[in-house]
C-alpha positions in Angstrom: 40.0 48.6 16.6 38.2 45.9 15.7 38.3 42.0 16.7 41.9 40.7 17.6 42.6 37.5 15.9 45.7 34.8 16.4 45.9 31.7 13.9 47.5 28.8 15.8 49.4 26.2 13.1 49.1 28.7 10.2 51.5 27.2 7.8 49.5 24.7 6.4 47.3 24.8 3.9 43.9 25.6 5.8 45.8 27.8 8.1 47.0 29.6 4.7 43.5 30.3 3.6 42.5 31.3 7.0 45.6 33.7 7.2 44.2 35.1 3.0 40.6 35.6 4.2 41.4 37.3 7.6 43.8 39.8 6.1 40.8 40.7 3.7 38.0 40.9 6.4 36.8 44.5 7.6 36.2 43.6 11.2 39.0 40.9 12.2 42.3 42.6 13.0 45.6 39.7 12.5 47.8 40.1 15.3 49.5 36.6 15.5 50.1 33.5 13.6 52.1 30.4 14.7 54.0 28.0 13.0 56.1 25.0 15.1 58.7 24.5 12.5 59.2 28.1 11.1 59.0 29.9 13.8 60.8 33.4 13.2 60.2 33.8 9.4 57.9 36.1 7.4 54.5 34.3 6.5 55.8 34.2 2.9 58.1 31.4 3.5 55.2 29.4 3.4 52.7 31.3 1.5 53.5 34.0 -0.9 50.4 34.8 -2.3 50.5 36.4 0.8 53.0 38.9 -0.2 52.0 42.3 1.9 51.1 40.5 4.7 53.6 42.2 7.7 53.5 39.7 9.6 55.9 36.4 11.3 55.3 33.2 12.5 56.0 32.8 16.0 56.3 29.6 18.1 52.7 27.7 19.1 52.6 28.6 22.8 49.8 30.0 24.8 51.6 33.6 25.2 51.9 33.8 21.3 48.5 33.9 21.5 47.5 35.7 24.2 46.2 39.4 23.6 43.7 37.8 20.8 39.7 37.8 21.1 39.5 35.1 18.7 42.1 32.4 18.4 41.6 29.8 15.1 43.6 26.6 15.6 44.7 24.9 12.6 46.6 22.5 14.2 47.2 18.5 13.1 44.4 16.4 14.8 44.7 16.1 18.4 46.8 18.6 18.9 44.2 21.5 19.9 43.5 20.5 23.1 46.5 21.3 24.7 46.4 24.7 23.5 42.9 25.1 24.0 43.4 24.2 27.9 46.2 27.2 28.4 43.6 30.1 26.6 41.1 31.2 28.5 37.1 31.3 28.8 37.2 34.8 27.2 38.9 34.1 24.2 36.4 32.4 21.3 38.0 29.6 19.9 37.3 27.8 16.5 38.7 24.6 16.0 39.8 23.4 12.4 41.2 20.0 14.0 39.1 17.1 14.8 40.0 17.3 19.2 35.7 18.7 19.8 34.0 17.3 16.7 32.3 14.1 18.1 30.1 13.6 21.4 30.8 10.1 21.8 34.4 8.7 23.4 34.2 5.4 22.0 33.8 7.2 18.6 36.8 9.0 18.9 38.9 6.2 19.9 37.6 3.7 17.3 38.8 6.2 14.2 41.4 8.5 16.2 42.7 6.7 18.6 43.8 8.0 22.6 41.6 9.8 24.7 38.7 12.2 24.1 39.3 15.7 24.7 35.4 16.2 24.9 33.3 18.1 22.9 32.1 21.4 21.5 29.3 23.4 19.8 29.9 21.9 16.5 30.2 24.4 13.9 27.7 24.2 10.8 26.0 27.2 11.1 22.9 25.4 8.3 22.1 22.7 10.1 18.9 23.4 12.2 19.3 25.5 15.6 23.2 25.7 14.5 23.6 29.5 14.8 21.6 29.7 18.0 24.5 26.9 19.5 27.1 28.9 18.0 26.2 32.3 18.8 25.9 31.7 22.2 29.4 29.5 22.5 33.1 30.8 23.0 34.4 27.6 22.0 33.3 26.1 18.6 34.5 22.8 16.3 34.7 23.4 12.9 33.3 20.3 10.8 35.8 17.8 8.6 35.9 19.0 4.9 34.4 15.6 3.5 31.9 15.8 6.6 30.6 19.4 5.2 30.3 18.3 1.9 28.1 15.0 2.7 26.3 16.5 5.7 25.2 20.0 3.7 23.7 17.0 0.7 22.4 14.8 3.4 20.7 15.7 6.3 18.1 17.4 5.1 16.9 14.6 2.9 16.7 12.3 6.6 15.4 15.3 8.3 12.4 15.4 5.9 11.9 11.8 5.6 13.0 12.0 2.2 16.0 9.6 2.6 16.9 6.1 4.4 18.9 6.7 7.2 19.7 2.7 7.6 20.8 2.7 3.7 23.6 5.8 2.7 26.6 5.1 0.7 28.8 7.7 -0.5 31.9 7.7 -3.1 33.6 11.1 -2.3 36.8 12.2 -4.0 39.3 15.0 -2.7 42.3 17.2 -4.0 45.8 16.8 -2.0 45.6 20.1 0.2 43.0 17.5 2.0 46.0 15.7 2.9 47.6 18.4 4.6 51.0 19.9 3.7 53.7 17.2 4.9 55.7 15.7 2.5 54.4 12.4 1.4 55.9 10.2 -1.5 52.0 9.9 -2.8 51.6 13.0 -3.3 54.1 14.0 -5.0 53.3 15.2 -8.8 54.6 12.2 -10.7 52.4 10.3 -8.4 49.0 12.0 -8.3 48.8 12.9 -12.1 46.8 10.8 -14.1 45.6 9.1 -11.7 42.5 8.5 -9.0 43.4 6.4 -5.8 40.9 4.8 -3.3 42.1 5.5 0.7 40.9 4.5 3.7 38.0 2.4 2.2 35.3 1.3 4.7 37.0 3.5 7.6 37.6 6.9 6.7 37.4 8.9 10.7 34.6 11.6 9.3 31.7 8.8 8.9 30.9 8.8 12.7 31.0 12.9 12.5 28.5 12.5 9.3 26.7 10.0 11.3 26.2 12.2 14.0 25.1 15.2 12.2 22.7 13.7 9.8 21.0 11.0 12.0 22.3 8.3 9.6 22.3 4.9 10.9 24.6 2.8 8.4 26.9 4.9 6.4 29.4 3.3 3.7 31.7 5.9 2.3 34.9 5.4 -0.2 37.2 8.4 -0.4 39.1 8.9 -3.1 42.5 10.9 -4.0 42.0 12.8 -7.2 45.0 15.0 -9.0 44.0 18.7 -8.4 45.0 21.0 -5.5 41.8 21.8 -3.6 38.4 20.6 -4.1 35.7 17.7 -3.0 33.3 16.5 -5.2 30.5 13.7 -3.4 28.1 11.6 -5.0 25.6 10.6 -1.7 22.9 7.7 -2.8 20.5 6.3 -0.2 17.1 4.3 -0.7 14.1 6.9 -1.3 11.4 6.8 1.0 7.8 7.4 0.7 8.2 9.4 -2.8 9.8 11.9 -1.3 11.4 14.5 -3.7 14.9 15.1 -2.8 15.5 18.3 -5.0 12.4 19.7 -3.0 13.9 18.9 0.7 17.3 20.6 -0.4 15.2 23.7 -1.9 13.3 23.9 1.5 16.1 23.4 3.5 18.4 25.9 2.1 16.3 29.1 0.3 17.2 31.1 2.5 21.1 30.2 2.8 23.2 32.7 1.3 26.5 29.8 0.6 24.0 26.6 -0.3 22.8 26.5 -3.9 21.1 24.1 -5.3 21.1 24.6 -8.9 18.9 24.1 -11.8 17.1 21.3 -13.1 20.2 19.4 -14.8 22.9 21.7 -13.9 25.4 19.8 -11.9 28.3 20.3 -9.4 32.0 20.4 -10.3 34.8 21.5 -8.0 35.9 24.0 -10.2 33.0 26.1 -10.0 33.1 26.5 -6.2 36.9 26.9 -5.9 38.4 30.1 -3.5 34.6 30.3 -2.0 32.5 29.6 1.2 29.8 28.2 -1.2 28.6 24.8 -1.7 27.0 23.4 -4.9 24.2 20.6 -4.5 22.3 19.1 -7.3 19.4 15.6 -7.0 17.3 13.3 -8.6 16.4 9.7 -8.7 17.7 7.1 -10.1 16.0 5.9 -12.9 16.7 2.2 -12.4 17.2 1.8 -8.6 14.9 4.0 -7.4 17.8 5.4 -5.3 18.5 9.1 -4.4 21.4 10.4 -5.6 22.7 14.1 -4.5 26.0 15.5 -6.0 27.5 17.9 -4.1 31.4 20.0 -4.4 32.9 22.8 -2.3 36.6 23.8 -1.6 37.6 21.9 1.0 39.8 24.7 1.9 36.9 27.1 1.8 33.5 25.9 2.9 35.0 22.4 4.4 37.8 25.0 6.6 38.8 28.1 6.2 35.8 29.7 5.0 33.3 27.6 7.4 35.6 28.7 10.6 35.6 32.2 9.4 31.8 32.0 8.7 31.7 30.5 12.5 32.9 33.3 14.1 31.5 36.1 12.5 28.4 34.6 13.8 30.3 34.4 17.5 31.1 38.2 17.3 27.6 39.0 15.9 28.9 39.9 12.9 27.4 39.5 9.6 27.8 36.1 8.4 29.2 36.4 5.3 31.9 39.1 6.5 35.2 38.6 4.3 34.0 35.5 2.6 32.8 35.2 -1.2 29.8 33.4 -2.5 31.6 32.9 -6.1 33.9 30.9 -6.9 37.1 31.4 -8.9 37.4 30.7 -12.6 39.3 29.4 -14.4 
């Protein structure tokens, strides 16, 4: 028998891909999966690509879970905690939401608003002395998908000295599944097509996360809605110090990371490319005119920026392999 896994808040879109890459992995045995609002009907209500799956959602409660070795919450944002308090120490626990992302209360408050539920091993296993943190926690926070993204393209340029940290801006734009799975009249079809939208401009809640994990001192980031399903695509710019070759850092950082590529001179990232993998695609170089960096960087923010990352995050919990049940390659077209 191998590692007993429950998905708490599996009928979203994150929870779906969670539910797709567990049912594939050769060590992680489904036993549960929750659902609020459809509790009592086959996971194929809300996902059928998952047609063969045996399984049905049951209501989000701590004794749906209990029996698991690993429990995955894929709840809406502060909504984990009060699961997370009824399971105990022994079950590992990977966090999709944002409850155990940040270390700082005021943080928390200033982009999320009530009280701070604390904080966790935060769960990217590249950043430096990640997997040690991670290995040795039973209760991990997965990071936001636009924080992956700009964090993997980022902090290794600041950790090198490469890049400003008083001086990043960052234009970032994001398919709909980043929105989540609620009905909302702009995101319907006859909205979204044809059309790129600007949101939360100048206070979008995963700067103080980036901020955190890269060291960054002033961050100015514009997210934007564009019309495709899954997918983020970020353009990260900051003022180049002391001649440093950003193209190099990344290579340095990343050579030996089997789901970061950077890729060759003048090959550059597109969503597409990266889509139904744990990968994520980074390409540099410096502005001719400015003088500025500027690091392009896509993965699927259901993959890499969720479900994949919080997969990746616990095989390395259980000792596993790391890139058990998740794919390097993307899906095309």
């Amino acid at each position: 028998m191998g590692v007993r896994v429950a998905v708490a808040g599996a009928s979203g879109y994150a929870g779906g891909e969670l539910l797709r890459l567990l049912a594939g992995h050769p060590e992680f045995e489904l036993i549960a999966a929750t659902a609020h609002s459809q509790a009592g009907q086959h996971v194929t209500s809300a996902h059928p690509q998952l047609t063969g799956l045996d399984l049905t959602f049951s209501s989000t409660d701590a004794a749906a879970l209990n029996g698991a070795d690993l429990v995955f919450l894929a709840l809406p944002h502060g909504q984990s905690a009060a699961v997370a308090a009824q399971l105990p120490q022994t079950v590992k626990v990977v966090d999709l939401g944002a409850d155990f992302r940040l270390e700082s209360a005021e943080q928390w408050t200033r982009y999320y608003g009530g009280g701070h539920a604390g904080t966790w091993t935060y769960g990217l296993p590249e950043l430096p002395g990640a997997r040690a943190a991670i290995a040795a926690s039973s209760r991990v926070a997965n990071t936001g998908c636009y924080a992956a993204t700009i964090i993997l393209a980022l902090a290794p340029l600041i950790a090198a000295g490469v890049a400003d940290p008083q001086d990043v801006v960052v234009v970032a734009a994001s398919g709909t599944s980043g929105a989540g799975r609620n009905a909302k009249v702009h995101l319907l079809g006859s909205e979204i097509m044809g059309d790129l939208s600007p949101y939360k401009v100048g206070a979008h809640q995963h700067v103080a996360e980036i901020k955190q994990a890269t060291g960054a001192a002033s961050l100015s980031m514009t997210p934007i809605l564009a019309p495709m399903p899954r997918g983020i695509l970020a353009t990260v710019t900051a003022k180049r110090l002391n001649g440093g070759d950003p193209r190099e850092a990344l290579q340095a950082a990343y050579a030996d990371e089997p789901f970061i590529h950077v890729l060759p001179e003048g090959v550059w990232p597109h969503t597409a490319a990266t889509s139904g993998s744990n990968s994520c695609h980074l390409q540099a170089t410096v502005d001719v005119d400015s003088g500025r960096i500027i690091v392009v960087s896509a993965l699927d923010n259901l993959g890499k920026g969720a479900a994949g990352q919080a997969a990746q995050n616990a095989n390395i919990m259980f000792g596993l392999p790391e890139t058990a049940g998740l794919s390097v390659f993307g899906v095309a077209p």
